[in-house]
PyMOL commands that place a pseudoatom at each C-alpha (Angstrom):
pseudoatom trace, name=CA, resn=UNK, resi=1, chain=A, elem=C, hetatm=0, pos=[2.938, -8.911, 57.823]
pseudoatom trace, name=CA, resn=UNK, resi=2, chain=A, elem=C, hetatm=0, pos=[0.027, -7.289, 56.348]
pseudoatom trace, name=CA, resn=UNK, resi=3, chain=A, elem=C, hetatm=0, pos=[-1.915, -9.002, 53.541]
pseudoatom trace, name=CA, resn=UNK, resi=4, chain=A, elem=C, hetatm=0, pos=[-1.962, -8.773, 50.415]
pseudoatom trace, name=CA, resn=UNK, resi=5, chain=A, elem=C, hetatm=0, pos=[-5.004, -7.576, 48.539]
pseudoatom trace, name=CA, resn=UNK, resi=6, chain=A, elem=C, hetatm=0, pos=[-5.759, -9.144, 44.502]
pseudoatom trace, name=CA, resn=UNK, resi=7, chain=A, elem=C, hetatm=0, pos=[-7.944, -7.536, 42.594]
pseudoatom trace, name=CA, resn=UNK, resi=8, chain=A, elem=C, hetatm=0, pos=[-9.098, -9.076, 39.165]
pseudoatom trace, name=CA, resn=UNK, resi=9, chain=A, elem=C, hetatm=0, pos=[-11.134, -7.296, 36.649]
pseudoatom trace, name=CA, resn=UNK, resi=10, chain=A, elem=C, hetatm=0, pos=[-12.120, -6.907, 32.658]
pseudoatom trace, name=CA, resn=UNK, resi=11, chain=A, elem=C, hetatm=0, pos=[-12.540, -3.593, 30.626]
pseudoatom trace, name=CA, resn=UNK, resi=12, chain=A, elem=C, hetatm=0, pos=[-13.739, -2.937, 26.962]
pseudoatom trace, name=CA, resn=UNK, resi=13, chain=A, elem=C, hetatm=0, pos=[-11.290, -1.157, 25.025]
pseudoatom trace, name=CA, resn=UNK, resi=14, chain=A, elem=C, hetatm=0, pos=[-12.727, 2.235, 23.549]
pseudoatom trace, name=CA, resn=UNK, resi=15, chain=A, elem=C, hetatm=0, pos=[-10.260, 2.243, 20.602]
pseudoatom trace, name=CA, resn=UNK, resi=16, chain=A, elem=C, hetatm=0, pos=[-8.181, -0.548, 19.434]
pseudoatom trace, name=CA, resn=UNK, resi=17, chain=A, elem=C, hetatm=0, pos=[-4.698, -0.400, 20.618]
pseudoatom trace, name=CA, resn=UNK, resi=18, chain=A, elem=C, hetatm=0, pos=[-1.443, -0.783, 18.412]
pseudoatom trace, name=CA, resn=UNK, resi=19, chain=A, elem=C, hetatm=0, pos=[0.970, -3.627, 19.630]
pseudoatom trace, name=CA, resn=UNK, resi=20, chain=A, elem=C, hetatm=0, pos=[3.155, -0.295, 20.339]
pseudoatom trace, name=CA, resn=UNK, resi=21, chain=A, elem=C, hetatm=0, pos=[0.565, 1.238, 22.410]
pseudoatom trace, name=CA, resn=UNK, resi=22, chain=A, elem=C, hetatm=0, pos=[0.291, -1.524, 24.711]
pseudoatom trace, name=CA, resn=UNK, resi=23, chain=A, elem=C, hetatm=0, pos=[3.442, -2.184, 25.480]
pseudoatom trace, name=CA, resn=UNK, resi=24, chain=A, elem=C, hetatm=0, pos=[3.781, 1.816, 25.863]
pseudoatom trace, name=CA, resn=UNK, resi=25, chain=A, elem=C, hetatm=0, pos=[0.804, 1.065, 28.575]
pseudoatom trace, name=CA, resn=UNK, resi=26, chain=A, elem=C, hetatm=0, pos=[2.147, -1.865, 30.248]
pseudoatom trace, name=CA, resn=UNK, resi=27, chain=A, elem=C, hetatm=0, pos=[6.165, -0.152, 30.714]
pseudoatom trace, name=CA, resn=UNK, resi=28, chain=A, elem=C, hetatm=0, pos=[5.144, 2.960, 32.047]
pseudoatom trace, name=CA, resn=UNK, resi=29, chain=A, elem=C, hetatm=0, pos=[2.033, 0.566, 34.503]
pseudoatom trace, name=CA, resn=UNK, resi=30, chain=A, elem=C, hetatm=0, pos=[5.307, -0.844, 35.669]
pseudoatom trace, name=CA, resn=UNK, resi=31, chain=A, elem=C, hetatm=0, pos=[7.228, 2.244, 36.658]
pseudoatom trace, name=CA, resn=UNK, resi=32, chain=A, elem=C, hetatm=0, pos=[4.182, 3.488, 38.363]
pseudoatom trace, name=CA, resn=UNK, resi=33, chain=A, elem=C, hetatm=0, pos=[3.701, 0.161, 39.981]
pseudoatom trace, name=CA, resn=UNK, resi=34, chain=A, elem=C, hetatm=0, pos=[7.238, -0.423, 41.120]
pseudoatom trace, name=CA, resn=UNK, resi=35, chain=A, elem=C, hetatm=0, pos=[6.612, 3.166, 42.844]
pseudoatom trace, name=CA, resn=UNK, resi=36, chain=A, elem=C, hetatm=0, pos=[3.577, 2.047, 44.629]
pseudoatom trace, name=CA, resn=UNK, resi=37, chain=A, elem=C, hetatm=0, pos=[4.906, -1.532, 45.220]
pseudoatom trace, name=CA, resn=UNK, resi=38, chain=A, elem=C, hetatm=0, pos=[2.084, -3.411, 42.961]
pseudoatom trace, name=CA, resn=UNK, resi=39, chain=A, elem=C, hetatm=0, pos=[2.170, -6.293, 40.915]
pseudoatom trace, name=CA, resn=UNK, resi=40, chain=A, elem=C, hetatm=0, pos=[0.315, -7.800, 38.559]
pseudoatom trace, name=CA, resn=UNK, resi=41, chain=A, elem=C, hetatm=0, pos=[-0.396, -8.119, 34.718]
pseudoatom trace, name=CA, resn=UNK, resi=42, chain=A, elem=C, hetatm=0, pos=[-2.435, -7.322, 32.252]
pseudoatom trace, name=CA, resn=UNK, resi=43, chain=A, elem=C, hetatm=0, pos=[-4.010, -9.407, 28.973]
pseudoatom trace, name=CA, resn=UNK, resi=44, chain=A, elem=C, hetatm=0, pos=[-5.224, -8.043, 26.048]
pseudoatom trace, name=CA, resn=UNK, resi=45, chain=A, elem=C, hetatm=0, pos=[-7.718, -9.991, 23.562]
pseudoatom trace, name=CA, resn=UNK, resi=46, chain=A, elem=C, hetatm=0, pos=[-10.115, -9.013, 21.297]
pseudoatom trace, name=CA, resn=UNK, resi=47, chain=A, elem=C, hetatm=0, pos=[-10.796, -5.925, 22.541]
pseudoatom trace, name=CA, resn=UNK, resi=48, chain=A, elem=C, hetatm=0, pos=[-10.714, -6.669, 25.958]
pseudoatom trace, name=CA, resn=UNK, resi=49, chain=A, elem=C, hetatm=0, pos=[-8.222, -5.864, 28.806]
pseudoatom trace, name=CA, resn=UNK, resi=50, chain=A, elem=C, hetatm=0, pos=[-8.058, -8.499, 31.723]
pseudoatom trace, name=CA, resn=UNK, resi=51, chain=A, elem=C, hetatm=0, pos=[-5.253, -7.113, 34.503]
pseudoatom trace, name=CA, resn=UNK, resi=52, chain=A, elem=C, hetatm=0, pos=[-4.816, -8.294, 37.825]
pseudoatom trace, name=CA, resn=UNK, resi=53, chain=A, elem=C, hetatm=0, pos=[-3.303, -5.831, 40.558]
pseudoatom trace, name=CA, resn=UNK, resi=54, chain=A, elem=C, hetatm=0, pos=[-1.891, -6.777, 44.025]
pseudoatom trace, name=CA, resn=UNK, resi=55, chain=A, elem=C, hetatm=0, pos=[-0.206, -4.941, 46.864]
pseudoatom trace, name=CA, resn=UNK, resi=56, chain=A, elem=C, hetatm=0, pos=[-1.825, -3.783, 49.933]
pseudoatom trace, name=CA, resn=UNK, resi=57, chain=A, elem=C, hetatm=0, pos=[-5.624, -2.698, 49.723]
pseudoatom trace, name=CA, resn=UNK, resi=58, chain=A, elem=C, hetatm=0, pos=[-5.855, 0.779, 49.962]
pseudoatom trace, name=CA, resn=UNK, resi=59, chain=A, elem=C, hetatm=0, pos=[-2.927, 1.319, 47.277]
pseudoatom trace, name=CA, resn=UNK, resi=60, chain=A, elem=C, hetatm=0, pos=[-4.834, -1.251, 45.136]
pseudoatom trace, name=CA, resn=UNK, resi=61, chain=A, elem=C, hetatm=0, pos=[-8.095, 0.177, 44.983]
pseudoatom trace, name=CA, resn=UNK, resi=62, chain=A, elem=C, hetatm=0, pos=[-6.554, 4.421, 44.646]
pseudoatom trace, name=CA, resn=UNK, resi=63, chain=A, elem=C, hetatm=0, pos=[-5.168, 2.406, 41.627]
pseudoatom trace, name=CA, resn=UNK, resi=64, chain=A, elem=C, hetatm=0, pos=[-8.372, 0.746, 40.529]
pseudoatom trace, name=CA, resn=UNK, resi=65, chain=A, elem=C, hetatm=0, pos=[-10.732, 4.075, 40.919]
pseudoatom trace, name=CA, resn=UNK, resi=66, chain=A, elem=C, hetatm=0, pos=[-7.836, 6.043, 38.517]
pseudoatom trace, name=CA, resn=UNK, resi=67, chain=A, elem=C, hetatm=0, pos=[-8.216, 2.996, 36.135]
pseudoatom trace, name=CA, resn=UNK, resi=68, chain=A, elem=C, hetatm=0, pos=[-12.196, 2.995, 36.594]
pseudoatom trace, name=CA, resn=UNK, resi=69, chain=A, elem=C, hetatm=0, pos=[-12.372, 6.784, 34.983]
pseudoatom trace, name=CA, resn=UNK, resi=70, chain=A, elem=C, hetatm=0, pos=[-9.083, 6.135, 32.197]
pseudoatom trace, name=CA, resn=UNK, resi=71, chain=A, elem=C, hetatm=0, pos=[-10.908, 7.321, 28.851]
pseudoatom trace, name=CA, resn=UNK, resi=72, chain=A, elem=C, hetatm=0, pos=[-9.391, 4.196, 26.693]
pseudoatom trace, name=CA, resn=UNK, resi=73, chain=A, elem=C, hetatm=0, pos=[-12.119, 1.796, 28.396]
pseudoatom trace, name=CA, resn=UNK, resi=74, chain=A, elem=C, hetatm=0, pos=[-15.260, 1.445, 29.688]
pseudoatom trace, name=CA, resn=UNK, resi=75, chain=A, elem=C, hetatm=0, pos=[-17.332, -1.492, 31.272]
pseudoatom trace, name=CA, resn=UNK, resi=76, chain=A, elem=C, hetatm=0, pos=[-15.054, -2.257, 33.678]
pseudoatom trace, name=CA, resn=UNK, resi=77, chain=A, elem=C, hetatm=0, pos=[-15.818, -5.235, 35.999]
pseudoatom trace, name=CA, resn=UNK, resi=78, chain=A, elem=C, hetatm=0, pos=[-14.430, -6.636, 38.888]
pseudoatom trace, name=CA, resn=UNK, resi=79, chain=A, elem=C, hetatm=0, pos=[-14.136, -10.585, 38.240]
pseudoatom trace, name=CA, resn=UNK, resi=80, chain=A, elem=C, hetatm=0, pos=[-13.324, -11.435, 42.151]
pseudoatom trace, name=CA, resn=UNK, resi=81, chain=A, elem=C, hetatm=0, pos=[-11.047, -9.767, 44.951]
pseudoatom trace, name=CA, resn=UNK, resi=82, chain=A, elem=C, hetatm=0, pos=[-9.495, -11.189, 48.041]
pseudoatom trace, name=CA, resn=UNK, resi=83, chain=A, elem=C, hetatm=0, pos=[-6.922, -10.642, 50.617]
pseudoatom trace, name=CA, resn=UNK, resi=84, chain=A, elem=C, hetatm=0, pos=[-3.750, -13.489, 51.215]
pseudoatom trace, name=CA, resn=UNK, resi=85, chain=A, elem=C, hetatm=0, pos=[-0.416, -13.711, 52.452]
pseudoatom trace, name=CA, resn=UNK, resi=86, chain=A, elem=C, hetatm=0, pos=[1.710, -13.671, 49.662]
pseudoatom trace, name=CA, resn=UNK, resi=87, chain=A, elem=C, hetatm=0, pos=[1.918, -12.384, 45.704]
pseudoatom trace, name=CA, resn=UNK, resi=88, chain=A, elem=C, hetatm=0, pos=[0.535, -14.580, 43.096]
pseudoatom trace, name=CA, resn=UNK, resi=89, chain=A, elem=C, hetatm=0, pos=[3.321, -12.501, 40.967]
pseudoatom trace, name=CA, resn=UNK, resi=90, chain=A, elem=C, hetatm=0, pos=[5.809, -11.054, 42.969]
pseudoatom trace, name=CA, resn=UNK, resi=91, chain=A, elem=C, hetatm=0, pos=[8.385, -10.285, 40.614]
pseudoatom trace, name=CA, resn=UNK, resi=92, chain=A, elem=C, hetatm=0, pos=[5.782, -8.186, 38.095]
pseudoatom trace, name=CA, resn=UNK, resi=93, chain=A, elem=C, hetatm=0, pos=[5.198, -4.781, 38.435]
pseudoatom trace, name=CA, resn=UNK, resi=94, chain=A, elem=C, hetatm=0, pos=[3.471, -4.705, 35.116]
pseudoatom trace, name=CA, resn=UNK, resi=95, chain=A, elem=C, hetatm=0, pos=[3.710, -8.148, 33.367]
pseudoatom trace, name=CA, resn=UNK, resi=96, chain=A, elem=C, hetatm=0, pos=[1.963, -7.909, 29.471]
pseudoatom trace, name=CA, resn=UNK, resi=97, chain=A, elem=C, hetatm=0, pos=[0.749, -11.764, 28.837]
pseudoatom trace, name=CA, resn=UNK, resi=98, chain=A, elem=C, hetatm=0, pos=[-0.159, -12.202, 25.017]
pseudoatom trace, name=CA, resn=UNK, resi=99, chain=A, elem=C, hetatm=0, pos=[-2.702, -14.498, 24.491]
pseudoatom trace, name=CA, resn=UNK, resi=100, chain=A, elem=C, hetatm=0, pos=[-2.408, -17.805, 22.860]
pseudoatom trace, name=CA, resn=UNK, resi=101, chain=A, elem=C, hetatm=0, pos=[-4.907, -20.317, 22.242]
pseudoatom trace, name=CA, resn=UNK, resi=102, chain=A, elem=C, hetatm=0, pos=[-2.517, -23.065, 23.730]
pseudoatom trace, name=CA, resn=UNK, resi=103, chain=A, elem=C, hetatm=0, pos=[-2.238, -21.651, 26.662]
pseudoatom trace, name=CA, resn=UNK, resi=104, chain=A, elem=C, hetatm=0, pos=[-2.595, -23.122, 29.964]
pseudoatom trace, name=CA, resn=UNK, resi=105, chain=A, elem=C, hetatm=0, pos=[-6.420, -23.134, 31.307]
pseudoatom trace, name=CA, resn=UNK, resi=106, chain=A, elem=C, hetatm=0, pos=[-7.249, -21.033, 28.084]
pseudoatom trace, name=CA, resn=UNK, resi=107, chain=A, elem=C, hetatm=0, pos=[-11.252, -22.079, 28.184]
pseudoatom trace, name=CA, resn=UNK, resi=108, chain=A, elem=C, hetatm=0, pos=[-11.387, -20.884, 31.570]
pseudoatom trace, name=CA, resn=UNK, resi=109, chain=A, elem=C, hetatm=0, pos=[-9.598, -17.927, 31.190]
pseudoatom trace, name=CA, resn=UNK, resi=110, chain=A, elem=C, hetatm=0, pos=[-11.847, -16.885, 27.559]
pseudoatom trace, name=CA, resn=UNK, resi=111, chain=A, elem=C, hetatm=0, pos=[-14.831, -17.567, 30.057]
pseudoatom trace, name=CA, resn=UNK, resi=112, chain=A, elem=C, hetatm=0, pos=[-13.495, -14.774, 32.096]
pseudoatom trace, name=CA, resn=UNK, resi=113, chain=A, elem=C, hetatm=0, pos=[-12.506, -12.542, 29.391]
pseudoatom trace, name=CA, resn=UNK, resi=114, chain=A, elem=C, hetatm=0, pos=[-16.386, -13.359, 27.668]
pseudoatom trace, name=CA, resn=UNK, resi=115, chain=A, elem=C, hetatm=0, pos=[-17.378, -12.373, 31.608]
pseudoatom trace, name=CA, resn=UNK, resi=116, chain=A, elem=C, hetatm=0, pos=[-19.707, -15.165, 31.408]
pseudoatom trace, name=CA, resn=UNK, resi=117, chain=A, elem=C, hetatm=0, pos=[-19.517, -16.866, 35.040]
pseudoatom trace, name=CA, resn=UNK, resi=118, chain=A, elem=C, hetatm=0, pos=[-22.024, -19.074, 33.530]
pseudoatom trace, name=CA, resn=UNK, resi=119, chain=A, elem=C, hetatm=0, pos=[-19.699, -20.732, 31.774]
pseudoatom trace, name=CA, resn=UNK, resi=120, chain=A, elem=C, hetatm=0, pos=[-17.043, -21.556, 34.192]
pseudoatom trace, name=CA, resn=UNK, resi=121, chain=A, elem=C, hetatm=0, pos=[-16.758, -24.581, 36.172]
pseudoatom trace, name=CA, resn=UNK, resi=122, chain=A, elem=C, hetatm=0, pos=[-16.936, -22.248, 39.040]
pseudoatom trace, name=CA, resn=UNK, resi=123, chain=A, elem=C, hetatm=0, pos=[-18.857, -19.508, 39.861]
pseudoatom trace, name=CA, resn=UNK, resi=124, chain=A, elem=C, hetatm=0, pos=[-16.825, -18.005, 43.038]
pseudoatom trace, name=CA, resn=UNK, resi=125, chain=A, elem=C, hetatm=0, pos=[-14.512, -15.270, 43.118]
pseudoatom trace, name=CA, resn=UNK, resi=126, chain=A, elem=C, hetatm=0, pos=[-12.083, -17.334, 45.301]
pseudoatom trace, name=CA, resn=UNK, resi=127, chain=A, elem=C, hetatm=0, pos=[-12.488, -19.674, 42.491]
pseudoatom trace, name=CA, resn=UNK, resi=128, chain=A, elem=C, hetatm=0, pos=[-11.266, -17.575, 39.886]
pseudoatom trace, name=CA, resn=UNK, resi=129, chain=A, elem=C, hetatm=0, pos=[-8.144, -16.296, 41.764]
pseudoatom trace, name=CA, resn=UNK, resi=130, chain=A, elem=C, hetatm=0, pos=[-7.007, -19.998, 42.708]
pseudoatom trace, name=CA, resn=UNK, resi=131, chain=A, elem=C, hetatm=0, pos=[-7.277, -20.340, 38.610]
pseudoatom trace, name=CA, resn=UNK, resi=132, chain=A, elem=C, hetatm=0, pos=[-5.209, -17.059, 38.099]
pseudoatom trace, name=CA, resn=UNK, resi=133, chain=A, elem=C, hetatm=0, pos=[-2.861, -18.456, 40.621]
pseudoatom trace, name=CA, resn=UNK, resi=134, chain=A, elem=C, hetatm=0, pos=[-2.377, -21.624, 38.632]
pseudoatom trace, name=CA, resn=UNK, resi=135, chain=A, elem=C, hetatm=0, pos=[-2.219, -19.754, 35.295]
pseudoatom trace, name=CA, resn=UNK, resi=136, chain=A, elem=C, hetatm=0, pos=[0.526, -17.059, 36.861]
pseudoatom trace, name=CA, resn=UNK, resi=137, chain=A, elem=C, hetatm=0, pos=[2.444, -19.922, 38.447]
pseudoatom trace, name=CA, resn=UNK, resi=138, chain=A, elem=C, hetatm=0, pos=[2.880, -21.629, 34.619]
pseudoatom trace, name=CA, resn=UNK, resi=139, chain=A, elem=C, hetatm=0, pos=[3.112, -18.329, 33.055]
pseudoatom trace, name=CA, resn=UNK, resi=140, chain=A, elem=C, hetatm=0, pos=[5.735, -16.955, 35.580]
pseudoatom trace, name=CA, resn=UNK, resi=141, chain=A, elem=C, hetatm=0, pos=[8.025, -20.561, 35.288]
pseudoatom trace, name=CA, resn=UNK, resi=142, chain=A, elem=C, hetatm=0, pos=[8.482, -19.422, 31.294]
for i in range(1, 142): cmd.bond("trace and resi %d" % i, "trace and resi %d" % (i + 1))
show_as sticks, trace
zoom trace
């Protein structure tokens, strides 16, 4: 079985999106997705998108460089990427996680969305996934 590739990363919005336009974004991310058998999310706060897409490498990162260029960001930067042998969210072609202050591991997961590594108790990318792992297994038992 081949494994599977995660890639994490943060963008700056160029224009604020409506609560319409994102969930526009994240349904038709899905159908593409489901196409291309990818999962993943993506979070929205203040301006900033966080997403996290999975499948097998080279299908990840065609994905990525079209999402690199997409006019509605800019400063896009990947937060860590690594290879394992299963889905952290294999049911998700496209899952839209609103943000909530209560929210499970919510400092560590602002750190990421502030992009400030400093600030984590962490600093390695295998780090951060095992933290997106443990915020996607709470997130996906709701």
């Amino acid at each position: 079985m081949a494994k599977i590739y995660h890639l994490l990363y943060t963008s700056r919005m160029n224009e604020v999106m409506t609560p319409h336009q994102l969930s526009t974004l994240v349904k038709s991310s899905a159908i593409r997705n489901e196409k291309s058998h990818l999962t993943g999310f993506l979070m929205e706060r203040e301006g900033y998108f966080m997403q996290l897409l999975e499948g097998e490498e080279d299908t990840v990162l065609t994905t990525f460089t079209r999402i690199e260029v997409d006019p509605r960001h800019d400063d896009v930067l990947i937060l860590a990427d690594a290879h394992s042998d299963a889905r952290l969210l294999p049911d998700w072609h496209m899952a839209e996680i609103e943000w909530t202050e209560g929210m499970l591991h919510s400092e560590e997961l602002l750190a990421l969305f502030e992009r400030s590594r400093e600030a984590l108790p962490f600093n390695q990318p295998g780090e951060i996934l095992r933290l997106i792992e443990r915020f996607c297994a709470a997130a996906h038992k709701k």
